[in-house]
Wavefront OBJ file of the C-alpha trace (Angstrom):
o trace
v 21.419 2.103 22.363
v 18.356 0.218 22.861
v 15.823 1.198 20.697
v 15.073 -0.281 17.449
v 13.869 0.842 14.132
v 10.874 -0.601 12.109
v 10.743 1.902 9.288
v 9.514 1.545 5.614
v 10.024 3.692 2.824
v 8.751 2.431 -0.822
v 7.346 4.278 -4.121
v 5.191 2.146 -6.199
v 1.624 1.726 -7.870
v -1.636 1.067 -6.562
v -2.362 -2.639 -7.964
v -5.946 -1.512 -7.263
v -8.327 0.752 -5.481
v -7.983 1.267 -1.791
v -10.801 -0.527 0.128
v -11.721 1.557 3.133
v -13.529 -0.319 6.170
v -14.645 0.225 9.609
v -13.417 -1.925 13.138
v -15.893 -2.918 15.302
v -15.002 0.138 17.345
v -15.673 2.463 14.481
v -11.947 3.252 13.387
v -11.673 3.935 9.429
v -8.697 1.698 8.014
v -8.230 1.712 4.291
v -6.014 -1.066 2.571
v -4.100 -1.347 -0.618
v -1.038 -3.392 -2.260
v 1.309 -1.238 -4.021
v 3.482 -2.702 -6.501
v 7.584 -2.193 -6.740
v 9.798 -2.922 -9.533
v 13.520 -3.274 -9.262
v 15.835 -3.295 -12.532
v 19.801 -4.247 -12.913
v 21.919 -5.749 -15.436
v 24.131 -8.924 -14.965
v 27.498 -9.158 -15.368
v 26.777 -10.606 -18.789
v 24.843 -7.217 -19.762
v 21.002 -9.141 -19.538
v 18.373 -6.698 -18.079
v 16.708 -8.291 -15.182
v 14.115 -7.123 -12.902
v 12.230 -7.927 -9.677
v 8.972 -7.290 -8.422
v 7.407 -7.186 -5.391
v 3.713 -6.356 -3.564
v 3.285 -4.703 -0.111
v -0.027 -4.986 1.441
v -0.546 -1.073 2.737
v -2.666 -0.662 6.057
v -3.682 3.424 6.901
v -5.994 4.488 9.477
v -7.957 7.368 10.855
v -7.916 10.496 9.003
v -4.753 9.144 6.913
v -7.177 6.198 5.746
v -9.788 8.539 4.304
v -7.730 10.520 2.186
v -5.903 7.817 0.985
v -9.663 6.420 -0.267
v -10.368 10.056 -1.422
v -7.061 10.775 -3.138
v -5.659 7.317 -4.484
v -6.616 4.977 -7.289
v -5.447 1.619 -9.561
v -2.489 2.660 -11.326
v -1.344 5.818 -9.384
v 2.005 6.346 -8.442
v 2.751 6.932 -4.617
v 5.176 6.913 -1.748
v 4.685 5.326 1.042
v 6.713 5.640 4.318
v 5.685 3.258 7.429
v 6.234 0.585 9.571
v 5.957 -3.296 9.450
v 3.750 -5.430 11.009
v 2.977 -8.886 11.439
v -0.817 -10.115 11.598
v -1.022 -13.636 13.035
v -4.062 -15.812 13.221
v -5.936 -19.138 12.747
v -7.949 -19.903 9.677
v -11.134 -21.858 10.015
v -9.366 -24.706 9.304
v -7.128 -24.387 12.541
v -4.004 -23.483 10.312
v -1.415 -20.533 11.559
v -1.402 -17.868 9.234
v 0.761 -15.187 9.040
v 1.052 -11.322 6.884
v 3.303 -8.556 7.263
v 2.005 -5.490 6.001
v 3.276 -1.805 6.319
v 1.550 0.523 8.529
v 1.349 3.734 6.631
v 2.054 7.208 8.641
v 2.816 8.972 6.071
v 1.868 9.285 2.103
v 2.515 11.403 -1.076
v 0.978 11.076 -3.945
v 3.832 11.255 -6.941
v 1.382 10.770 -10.066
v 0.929 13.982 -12.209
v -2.461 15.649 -11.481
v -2.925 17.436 -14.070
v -1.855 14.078 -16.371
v -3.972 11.885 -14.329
v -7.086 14.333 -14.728
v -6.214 14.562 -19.027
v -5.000 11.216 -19.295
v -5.875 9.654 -22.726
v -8.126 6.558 -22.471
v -5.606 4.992 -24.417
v -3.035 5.954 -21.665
v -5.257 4.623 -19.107
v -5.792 1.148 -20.929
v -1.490 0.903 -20.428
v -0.874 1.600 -17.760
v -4.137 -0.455 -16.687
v -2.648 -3.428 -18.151
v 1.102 -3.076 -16.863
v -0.487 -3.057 -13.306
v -2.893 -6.075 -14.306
v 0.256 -8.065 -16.096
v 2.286 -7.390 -12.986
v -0.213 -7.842 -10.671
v -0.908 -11.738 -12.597
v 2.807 -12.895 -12.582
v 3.484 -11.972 -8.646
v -0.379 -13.277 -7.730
v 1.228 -16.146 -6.222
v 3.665 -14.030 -4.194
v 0.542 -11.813 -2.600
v -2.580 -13.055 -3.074
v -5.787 -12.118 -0.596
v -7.193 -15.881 -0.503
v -10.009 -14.601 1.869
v -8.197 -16.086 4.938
v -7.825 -12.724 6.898
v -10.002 -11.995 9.450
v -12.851 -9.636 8.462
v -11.498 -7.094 10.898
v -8.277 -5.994 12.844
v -7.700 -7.539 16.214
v -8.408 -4.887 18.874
v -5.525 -4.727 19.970
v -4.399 -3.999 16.503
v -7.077 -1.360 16.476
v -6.025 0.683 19.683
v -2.707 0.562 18.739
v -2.755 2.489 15.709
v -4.417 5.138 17.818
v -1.019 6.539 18.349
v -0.591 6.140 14.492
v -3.478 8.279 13.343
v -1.751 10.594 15.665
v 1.986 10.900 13.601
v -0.275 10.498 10.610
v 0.399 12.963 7.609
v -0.273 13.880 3.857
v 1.850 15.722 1.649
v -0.254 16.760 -1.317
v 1.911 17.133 -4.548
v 0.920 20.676 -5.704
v 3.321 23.250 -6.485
v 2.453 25.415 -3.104
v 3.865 22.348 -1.362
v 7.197 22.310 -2.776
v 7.975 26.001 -2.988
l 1 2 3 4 5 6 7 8 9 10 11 12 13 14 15 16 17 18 19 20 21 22 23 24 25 26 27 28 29 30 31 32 33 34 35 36 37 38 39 40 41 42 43 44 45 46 47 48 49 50 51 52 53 54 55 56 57 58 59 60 61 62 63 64 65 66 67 68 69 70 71 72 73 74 75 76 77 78 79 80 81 82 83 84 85 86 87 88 89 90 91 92 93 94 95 96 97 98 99 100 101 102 103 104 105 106 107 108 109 110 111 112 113 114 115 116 117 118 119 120 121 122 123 124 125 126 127 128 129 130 131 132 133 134 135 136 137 138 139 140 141 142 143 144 145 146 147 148 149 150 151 152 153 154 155 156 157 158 159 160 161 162 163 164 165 166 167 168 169 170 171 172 173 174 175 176
């Protein structure tokens, strides 16, 4: 066989609000990092746990409701593929980031509980983002090194992505 596979499947939260943007050619792309956590116990019984940020990339009509639909703290899933930006900073230094091209997105938080969520249960889960988000800020941070917008190449590429793109909304006519 010699096709590959570049396929992405994680469920996490929103560490913040998507930021939607336009290419120079006029494509919508939204962005996001999404938080995972991942617990286990050691052979000596301690709890451990590990957690990591994805940078999420959507376009096209996938992009927009992901701006509409998502927010800091929600719970989603995520299913894409990997990609590596590469490019020079204005000091002439090779940077690199991999993010996950999204195709495909469900929202898992509660509706109903995120419309009659308590302020106090907003504050938490507020925090455990924020706390989360400050002890891994080292392992994704945006320093502003990024270009301001996608390559175009990057940009006519997805084309085929905004194609495949879907949304699963999590209402009870979806799952029956």
């Amino acid at each position: 066989m010699r096709r590959g596979l570049n396929k992405v499947m994680i469920i996490g939260h929103l560490g913040r609000d998507p930021e939607l943007r336009y290419t120079a050619s006029g494509q919508v792309i939204v962005t996001f990092p999404v938080v995972t956590t991942r617990y286990w116990n050691t052979s000596s019984g301690e709890r451990r746990s590990e957690t990591e940020w994805f940078q999420v990339v959507a376009w096209g009509n996938l992009a927009e409701i992901c701006k509409q639909f998502l927010s800091k703290g929600e719970r989603v899933y995520i299913e894409g593929r990997l990609k590596t930006r590469r490019w020079e900073d204005a000091q002439g230094n090779r940077r690199y980031s991999v993010e996950i091209v999204a195709n495909e997105m469900i929202v898992l938080s509660d509706r109903r509980r995120r419309r009659f969520r308590s302020e106090e249960e907003e504050a938490s889960l507020a925090s455990s983002v924020d706390v989360a988000a400050a002890t891994e800020a080292a392992a994704f941070s945006d320093d502003g090194e990024s270009p301001e917008d996608y390559p175009s190449e990057e940009a006519s590429s997805s084309e085929q992505d905004m194609g495949d793109a879907s949304w699963i909304p999590d209402t009870p006519e979806s799952s029956a």
